[in-house]
C-alpha positions as CSV (number, residue, x, y, z in Angstrom):
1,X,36.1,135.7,112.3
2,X,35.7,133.0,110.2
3,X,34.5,129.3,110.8
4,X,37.2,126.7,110.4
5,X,36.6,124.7,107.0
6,X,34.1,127.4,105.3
7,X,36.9,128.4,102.8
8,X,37.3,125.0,102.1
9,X,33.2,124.5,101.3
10,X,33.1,128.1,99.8
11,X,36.3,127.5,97.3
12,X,34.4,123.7,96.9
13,X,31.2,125.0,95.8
14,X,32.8,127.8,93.8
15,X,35.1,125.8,91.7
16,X,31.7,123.3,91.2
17,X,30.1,126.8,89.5
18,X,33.3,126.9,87.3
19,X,33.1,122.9,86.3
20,X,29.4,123.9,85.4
21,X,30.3,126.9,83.4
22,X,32.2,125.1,81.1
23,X,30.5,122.0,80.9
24,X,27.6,124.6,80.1
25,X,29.9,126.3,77.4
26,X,31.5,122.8,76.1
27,X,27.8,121.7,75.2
28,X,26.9,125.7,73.5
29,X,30.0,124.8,71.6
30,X,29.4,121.3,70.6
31,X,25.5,122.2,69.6
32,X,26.6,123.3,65.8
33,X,28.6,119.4,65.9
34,X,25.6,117.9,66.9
35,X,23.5,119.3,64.7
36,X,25.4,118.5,61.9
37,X,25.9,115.0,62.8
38,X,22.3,114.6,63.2
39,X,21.5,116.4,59.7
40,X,24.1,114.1,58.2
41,X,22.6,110.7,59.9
42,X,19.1,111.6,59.2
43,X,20.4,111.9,55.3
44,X,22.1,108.6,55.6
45,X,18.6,107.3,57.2
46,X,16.9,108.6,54.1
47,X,19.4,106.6,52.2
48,X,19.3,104.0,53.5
49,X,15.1,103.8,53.9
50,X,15.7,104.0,49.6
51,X,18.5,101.7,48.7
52,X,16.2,98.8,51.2
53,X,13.7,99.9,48.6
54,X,15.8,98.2,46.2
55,X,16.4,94.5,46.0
56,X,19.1,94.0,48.4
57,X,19.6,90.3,48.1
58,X,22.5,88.2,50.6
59,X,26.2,88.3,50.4
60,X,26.6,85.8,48.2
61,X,24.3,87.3,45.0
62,X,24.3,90.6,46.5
63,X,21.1,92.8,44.7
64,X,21.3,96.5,43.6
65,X,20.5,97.7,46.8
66,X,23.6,95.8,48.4
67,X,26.0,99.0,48.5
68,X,24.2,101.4,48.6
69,X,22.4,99.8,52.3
70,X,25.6,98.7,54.0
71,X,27.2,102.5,52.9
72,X,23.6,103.9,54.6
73,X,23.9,101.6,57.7
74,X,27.5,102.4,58.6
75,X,27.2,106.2,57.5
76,X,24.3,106.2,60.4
77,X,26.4,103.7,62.9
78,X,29.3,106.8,62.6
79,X,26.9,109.8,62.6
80,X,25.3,108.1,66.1
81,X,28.7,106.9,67.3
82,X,30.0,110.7,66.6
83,X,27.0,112.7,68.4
84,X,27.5,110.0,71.3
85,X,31.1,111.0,71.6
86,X,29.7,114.9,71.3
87,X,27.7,114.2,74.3
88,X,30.2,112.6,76.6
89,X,32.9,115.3,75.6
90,X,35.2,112.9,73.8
91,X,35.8,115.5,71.0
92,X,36.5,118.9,71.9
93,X,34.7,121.4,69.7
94,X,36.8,124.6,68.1
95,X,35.9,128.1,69.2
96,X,35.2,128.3,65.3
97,X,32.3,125.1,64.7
98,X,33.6,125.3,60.5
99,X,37.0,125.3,61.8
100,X,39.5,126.4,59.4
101,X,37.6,127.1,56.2
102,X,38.9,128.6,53.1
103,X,35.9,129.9,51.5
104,X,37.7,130.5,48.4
105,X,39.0,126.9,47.9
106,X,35.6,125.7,48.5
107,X,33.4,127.8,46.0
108,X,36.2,127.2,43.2
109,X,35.6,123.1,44.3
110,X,31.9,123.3,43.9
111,X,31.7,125.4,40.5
112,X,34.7,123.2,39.4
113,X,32.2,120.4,40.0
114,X,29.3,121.7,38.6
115,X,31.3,122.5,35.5
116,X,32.4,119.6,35.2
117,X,28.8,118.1,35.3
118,X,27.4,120.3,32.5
119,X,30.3,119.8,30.2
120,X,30.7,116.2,30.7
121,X,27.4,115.1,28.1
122,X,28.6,117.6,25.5
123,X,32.2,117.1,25.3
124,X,32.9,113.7,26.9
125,X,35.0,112.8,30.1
126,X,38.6,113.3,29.2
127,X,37.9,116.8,27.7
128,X,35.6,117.5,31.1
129,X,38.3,115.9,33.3
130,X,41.5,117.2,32.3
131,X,39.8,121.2,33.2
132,X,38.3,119.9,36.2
133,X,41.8,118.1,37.5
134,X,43.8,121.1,37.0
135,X,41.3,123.2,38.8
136,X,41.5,120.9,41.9
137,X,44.7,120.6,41.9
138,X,46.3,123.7,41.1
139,X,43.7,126.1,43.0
140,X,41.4,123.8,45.3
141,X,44.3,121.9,46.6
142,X,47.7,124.2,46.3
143,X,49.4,121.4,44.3
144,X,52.2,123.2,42.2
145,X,51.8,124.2,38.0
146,X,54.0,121.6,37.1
147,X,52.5,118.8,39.4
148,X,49.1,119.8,38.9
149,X,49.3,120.0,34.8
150,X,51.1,116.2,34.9
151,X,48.8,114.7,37.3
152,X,45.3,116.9,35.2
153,X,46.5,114.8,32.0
154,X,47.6,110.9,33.6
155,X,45.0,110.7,36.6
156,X,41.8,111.3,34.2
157,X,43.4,109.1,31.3
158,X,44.2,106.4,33.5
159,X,40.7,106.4,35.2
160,X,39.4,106.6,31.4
161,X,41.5,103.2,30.6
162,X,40.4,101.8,33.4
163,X,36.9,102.2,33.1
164,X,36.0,102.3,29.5
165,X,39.3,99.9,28.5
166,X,39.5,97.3,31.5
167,X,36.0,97.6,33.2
168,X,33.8,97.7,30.1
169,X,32.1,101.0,31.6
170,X,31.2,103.4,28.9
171,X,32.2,107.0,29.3
C-alpha cells in the first residue's frame, strides 16, 4: 500500500538528485573555461601591473603607457565578466573544452609565425610577408590558390605603403 502524495515527494526529491547531477557535471565541464579565463586575466593583470609602470599620462597627452593600460584593464574587465558568466551558467561549455580544433591548421599558423619572425631582420617585410600571407591563407585559413596568391602580394604591399609611405614607420 502506498501513502497518498509519497510518489509525488519521492519523484520531487529524485528529479532534485537529477538537477544536482548536472549542475555538478555543468561545473566539471566548465572547470577547463574557467581556468583558462583565469590564466588569461591573470596575464592581462601582469600587463597591465607593467604598462602602469610606464608613464600613462591623461587623455588629452596620453603617455606610453596609455594603450597598452586601457587594452590590460578591459582584457581583465572581459576575463572576470566571462568566468562570472561561467559560474552562473550563462555559457554552456562543449563536451570537448578546445572545441573544434584543427591541430594541423594551428601548428602550420604558429611555425608560419615564427618564420616569419626569423626572416623578417634578414630579408625585410615584403619578402617575409608575401610567404607568411600565402601560408595563412592558403593552408591556415582554406582560402582558395588564386585568392590566396592575390591577396599574399596586395595585403602585405598595402600594409607596407601604409606604414613606411603614409605613417613614416620604418620597416
Amino acid at each position: 500500500m502506498t501513502v497518498p502524495g509519497s510518489e509525488r515527494s519521492s519523484a520531487r526529491g529524485a528529479r532534485g538528485d537529477v538537477a544536482s547531477t548536472r549542475r555538478e557535471r555543468s561545473l566539471r565541464g566548465t572547470a577547463p573555461h574557467i581556468a583558462v579565463a583565469a590564466v588569461i586575466g591573470v596575464g592581462f593583470a601582469t600587463c597591465l601591473s607593467a604598462a602602469l609602470a610606464l608613464e600613462v599620462g591623461e587623455l588629452a597627452s596620453p603617455g606610453p603607457g596609455w594603450w597598452p593600460a586601457v587594452s590590460a584593464a578591459v582584457g581583465c574587465a572581459l576575463s572576470a565578466l566571462l568566468i562570472a558568466g561561467l559560474f552562473a551558467g550563462v555559457q554552456e561549455a562543449p563536451e570537448n573544452p578546445l572545441g573544434d580544433v584543427r591541430w594541423l591548421r594551428v601548428a602550420i599558423f604558429v611555425l608560419a609565425v615564427i618564420a616569419f619572425l626569423v626572416l623578417y631582420p634578414f630579408v625585410g617585410f615584403l619578402p617575409a610577408g608575401v610567404p607568411l600571407a600565402l601560408i595563412l591563407l592558403r593552408f591556415a585559413s582554406g582560402v582558395s590558390w588564386l585568392s590566396s596568391a592575390i591577396l599574399a602580394v596586395t595585403v602585405p604591399a598595402a600594409l607596407y605603403v601604409l606604414f613606411s609611405g603614409y605613417l613614416r614607420v620604418p620597416l
